[in-house]
C-alpha positions in Angstrom: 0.0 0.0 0.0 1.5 3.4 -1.0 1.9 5.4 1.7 0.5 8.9 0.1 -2.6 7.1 -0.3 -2.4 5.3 3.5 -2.4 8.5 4.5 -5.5 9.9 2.5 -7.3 7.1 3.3 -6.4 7.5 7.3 -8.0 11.0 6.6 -10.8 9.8 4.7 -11.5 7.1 7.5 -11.1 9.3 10.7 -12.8 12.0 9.8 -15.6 10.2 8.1 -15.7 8.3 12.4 -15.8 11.5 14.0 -18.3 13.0 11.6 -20.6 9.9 13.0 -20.1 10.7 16.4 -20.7 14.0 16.7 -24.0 13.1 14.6 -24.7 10.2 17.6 -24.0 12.4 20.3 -26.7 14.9 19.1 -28.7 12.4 20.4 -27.8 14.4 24.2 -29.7 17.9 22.6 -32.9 16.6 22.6 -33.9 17.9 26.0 -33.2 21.3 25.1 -34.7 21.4 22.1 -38.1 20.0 23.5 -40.3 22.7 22.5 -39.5 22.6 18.6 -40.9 19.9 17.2 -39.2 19.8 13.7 -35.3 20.3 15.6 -37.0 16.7 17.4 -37.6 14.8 14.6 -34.0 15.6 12.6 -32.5 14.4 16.4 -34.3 11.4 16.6 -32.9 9.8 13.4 -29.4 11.8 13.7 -27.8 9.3 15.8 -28.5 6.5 13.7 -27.2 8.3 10.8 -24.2 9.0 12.4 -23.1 5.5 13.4 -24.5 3.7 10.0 -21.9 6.2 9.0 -19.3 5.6 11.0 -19.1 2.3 11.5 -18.2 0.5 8.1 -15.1 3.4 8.5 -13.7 1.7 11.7 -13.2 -1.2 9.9 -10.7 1.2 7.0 -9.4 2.8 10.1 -8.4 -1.0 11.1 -7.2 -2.2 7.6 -5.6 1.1 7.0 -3.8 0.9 10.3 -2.7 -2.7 9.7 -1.3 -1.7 6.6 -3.0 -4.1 4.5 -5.7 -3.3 1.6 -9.2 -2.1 2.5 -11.4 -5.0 1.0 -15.0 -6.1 1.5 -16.0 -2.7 2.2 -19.7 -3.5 0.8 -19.4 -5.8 3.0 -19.1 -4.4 6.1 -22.2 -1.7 4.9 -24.4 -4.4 4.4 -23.1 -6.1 8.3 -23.1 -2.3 9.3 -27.2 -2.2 8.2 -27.9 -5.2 9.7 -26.8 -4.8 12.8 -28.9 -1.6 13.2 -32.1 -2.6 11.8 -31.8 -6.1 14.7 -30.8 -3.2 17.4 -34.2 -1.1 16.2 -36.3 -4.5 16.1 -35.1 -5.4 19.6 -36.2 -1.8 20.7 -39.7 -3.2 19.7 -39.4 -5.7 22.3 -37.6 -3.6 25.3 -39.4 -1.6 27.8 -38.3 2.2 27.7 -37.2 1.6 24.2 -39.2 3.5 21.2 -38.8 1.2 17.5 -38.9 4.1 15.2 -39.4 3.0 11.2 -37.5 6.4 10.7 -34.2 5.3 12.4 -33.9 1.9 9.9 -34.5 5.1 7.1 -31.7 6.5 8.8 -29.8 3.6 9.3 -29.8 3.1 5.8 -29.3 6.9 4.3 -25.9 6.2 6.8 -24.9 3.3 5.1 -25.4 4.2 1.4 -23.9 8.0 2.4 -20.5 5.9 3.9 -20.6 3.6 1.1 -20.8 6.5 -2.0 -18.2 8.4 0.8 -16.0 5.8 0.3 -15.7 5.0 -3.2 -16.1 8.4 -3.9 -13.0 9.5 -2.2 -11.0 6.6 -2.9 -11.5 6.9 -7.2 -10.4 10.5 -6.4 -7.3 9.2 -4.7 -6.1 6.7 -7.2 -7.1 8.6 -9.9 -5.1 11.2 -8.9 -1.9 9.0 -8.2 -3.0 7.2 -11.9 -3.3 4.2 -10.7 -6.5 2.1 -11.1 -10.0 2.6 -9.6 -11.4 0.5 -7.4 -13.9 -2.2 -8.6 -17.1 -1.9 -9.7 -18.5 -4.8 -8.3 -20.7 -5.4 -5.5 -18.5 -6.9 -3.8 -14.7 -5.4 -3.6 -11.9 -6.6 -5.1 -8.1 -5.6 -3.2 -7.0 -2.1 -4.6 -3.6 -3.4 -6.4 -0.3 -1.6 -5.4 
């Protein structure tokens, strides 16, 4: 792995994580917003956008930290998705939980935003370094060095 584009992609990855926190922890506004109802209902999705964001990053963060090619990036969206539509369905079942058909929306406007995030950024980097895009199947191929 070239270590121009380690570094972009270390960029791409970290803020693209902290991006998806700060979007969770607007979750800790709502009681001072409780008079406005429309400021309520962009906070009660936010959080799940922000870790459907986040989370398929942590795992370039990972790759990209152990020097080794980000593959199966799809992948980890579609594990990503999963994971937070079961979290919502078990909410259905919990007492003091709310299941909320707009948080799976959100959970899945997250994942498709990380997922065009990523491949976005990352044509940009290789194109700009001339070396080949990535691939565009579903499923990802390893980015040759």
């Amino acid at each position: 792995m070239n270590l121009t584009n380690a570094k972009k992609e270390r960029k791409i990855a970290t803020g693209a994580i902290i991006v998806g926190i700060i979007l969770y922890l607007s979750k800790f506004l709502r009681p001072y917003f409780s008079d406005n109802n429309t400021v309520l209902f962009i906070l009660g999705f936010l959080p799940n956008f922000g870790l459907a964001f986040a989370i398929p990053f942590i795992y370039v963060s990972n790759r990209v930290r152990l020097n080794k090619p980000v593959m199966r990036f799809t992948i980890s969206c579609i594990i990503t998705l999963i994971l937070m539509i079961l979290n919502e369905i078990r909410d259905k079942y919990q007492s003091q939980r709310v299941f909320d058909w707009n948080d799976m929306y959100a959970s899945l406007a997250g994942v498709i935003c990380a997922f065009l995030v990523f491949h976005v950024e990352l044509k940009r980097i290789y194109r700009s370094n001339n070396r080949r895009p990535i691939s565009n199947k579903l499923f990802d191929q390893p980015i040759e060095d």
